[in-house]
BAROFI-866521 format. One record per residue (C-alpha): residue in one letter; x, y, z. Coordinates in nm, 2 decimals. Example, Ala and Ser with C-alpha at 12.3 -4.5 7.8 and 13.67 -1.06 7.14 Angstrom:
! BAROFI-866521
atom rest->a&x->1.23&y->-0.45&z->0.78
atom rest->s&x->1.37&y->-0.11&z->0.71
***
This chain:
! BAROFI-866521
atom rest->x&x->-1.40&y->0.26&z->-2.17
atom rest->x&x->-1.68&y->0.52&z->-2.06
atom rest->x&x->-1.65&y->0.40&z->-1.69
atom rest->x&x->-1.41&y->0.37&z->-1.39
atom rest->x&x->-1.44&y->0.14&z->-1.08
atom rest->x&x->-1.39&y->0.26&z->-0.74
atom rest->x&x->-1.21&y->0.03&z->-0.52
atom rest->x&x->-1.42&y->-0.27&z->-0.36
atom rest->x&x->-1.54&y->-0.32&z->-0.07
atom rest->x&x->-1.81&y->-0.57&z->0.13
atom rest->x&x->-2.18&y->-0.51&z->0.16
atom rest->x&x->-2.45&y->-0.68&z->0.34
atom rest->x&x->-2.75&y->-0.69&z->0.06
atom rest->x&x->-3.09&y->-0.83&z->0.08
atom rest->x&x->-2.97&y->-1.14&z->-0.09
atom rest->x&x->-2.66&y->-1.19&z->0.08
atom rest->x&x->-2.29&y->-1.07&z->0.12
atom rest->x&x->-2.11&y->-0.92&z->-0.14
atom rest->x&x->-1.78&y->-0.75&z->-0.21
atom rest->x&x->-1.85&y->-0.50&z->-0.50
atom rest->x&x->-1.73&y->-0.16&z->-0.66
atom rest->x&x->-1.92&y->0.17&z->-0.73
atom rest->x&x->-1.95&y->0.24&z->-1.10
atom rest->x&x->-1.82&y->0.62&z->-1.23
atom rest->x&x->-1.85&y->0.78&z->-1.52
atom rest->x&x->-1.48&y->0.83&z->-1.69
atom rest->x&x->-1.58&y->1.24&z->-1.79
atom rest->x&x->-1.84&y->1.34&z->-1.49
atom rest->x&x->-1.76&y->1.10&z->-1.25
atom rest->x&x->-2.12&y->1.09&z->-1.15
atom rest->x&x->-2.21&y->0.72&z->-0.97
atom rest->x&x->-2.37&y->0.51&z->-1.19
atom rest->x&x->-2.43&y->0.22&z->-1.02
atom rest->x&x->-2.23&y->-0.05&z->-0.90
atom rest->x&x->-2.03&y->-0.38&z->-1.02
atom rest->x&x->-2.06&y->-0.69&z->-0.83
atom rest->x&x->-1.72&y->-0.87&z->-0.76
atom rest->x&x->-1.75&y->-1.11&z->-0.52
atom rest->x&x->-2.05&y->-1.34&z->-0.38
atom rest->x&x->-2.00&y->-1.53&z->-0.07
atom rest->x&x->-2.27&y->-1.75&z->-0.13
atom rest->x&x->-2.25&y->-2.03&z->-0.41
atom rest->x&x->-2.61&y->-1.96&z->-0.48
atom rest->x&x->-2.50&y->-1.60&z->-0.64
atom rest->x&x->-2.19&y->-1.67&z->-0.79
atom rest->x&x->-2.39&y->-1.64&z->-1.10
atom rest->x&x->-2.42&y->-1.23&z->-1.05
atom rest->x&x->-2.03&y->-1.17&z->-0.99
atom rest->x&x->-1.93&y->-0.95&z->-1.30
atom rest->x&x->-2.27&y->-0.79&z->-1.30
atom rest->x&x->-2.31&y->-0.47&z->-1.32
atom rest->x&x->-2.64&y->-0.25&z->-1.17
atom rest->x&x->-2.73&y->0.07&z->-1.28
atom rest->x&x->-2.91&y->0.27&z->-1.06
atom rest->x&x->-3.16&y->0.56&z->-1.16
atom rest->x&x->-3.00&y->0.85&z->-0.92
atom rest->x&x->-3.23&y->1.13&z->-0.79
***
């Protein structure tokens, strides 16, 4: 697998509260983005498992 999960934790988003886990690359380790694991809102179940790739500066 090219990536590695760092260990979840709970945010506060725009669209609700999430527990989710930064995304690493498995040779740099730069941040990639982030995974979402956990919605605790039925309304975004549908993103758990989702990952987000962010464009890093």
């Amino acid at each position: 697998m090219n990536i590695v999960l760092g260990p979840k934790y709970d945010k506060q988003l725009i669209t609700g509260r999430f527990s989710i886990a930064d995304v690493f690359c498995s040779k740099c380790g730069e941040e990639l983005g982030w995974k979402y694991v956990q919605s605790y809102d039925l309304k975004n179940r549908y993103k758990e498992g989702k990952f987000i790739l962010e464009e890093l500066k």
